[in-house]
N, C-alpha and C positions, 0 to 999 in steps of 0.2 A: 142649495148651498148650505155649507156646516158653519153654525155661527157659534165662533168660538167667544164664551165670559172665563172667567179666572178659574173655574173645573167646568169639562163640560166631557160630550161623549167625542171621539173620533170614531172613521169609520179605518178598522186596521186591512192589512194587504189582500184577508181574506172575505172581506165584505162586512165581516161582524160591527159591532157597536163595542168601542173599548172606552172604558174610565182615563181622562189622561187630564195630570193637572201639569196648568200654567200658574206660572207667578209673574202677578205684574205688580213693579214698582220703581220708586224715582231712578234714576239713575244717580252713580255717584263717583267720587274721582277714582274707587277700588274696582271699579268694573271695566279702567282702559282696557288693558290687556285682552279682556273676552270681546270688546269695540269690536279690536281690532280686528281675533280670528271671527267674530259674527261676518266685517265686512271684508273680509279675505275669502270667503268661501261664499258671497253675492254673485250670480254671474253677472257676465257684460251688461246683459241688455237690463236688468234690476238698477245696477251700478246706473246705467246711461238716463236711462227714467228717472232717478231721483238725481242726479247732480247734473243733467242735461251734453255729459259727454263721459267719459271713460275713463274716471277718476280712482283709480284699480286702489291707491295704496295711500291711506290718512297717514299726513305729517303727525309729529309730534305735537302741533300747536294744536291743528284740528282736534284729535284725540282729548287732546288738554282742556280746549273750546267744547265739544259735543260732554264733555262728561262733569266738568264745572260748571252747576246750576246754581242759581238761588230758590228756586223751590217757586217764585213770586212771578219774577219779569221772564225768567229763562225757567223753563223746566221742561223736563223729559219726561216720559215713561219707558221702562222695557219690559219686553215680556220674556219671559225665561221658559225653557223645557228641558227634563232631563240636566239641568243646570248650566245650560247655555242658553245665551240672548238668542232671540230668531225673530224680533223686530224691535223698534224703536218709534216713538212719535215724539214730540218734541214741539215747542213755539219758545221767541224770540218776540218780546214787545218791539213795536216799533218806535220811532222818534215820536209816532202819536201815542200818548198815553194809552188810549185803552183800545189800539192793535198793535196786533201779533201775530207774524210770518208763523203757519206750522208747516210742517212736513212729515212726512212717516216713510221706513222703509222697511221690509216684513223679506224676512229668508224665503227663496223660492221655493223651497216643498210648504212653504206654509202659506203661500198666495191662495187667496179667493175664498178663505175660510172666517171670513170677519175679523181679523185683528186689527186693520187697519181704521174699521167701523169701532171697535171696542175701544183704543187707543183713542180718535179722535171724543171719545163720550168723554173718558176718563179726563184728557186736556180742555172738554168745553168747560167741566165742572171746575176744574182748577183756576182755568183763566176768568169765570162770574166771581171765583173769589177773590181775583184781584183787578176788579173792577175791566175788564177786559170784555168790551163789547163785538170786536170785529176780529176774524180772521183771515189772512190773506193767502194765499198759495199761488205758485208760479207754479202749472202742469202741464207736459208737453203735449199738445193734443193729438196726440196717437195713444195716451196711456189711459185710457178710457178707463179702465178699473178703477184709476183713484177719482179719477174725474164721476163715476159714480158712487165713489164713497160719500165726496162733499156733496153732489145729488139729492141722496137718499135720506140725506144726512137727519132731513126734518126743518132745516133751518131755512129764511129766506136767503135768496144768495145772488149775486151778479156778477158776469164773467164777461172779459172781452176779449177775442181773439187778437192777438199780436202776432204772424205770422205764424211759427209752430208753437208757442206758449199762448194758453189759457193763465189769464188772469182774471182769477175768483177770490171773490169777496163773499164769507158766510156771515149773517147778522147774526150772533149766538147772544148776544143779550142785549143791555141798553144799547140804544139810538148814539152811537159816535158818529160827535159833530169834532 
């Protein structure tokens, strides 16, 4: 597997090794419009794995909501190529101070290439700085891919099966009581 950091190599159509740079960074309320064609051009089954059914087309509020952070409780990341988004990661603190629901969702030519690994480093980092000990994640357990990002991840972690969602819990820093 190709683990993509912020420049790295791709392997291009004819096997070679090519230079290709990504940009990752916060998200902000000038980047709806690209949201939107990033998640207009998701197929089904991406769409269905991160929103758990077939959520084809973000409202206006959504839009409004995914791209309004505060940098602290709510914050994003995207990754950019050739100057469009082609993933996102993101957490949301919870009513418990120090968790936060994250998610990620990565353009289909760009699955299994580490962004979704790279994305969650970037929001471990952000969330120790704001006192954010846990992360939670609802993943349908058929989507094994993400369910081996949070894995791999390094961190300790507890998940319970609830029918078709995994509910995982990553310990990324202090002990939340």
């Amino acid at each position: 597997m190709t683990v993509i950091d912020a420049e790295t190599l791709m392997v291009s159509a004819e096997g070679r090794l090519v230079p290709c740079a990504f940009n990752v960074r916060p998200i902000t309320p000038s980047d709806a419009d690209a949201l939107v064609r990033f998640h207009e051009e998701l197929s089904d089954q991406t769409i269905r794995l991160r929103y758990f059914n077939l959520h084809r087309n973000l409202t206006p509020g959504e839009v409004a909501h995914f791209t309004c952070v505060d940098g602290l409780s709510r914050v994003a990341y995207v990754v950019e190529y050739e100057g469009e988004i082609i993933g996102v990661g993101r957490y949301d603190r919870s009513d418990k101070p120090c968790r936060a629901e994250v998610a990620f969702v990565v353009a289909d030519e760009f699955q299994h290439h580490g962004l979704g690994t790279m994305l969650l480093g970037r929001l471990v980092e952000t969330a120790k700085h704001a006192a954010i000990g846990e992360f939670c994640a609802s993943v349908l357990a058929e989507n094994a891919n993400m369910l081996a990002v949070f894995h791999s991840a390094g961190y300790p972690f507890t998940e319970e099966r609830i029918g078709d969602v995994v509910e995982l819990t990553l310990e990324i820093g202090p002990r939340c009581v």
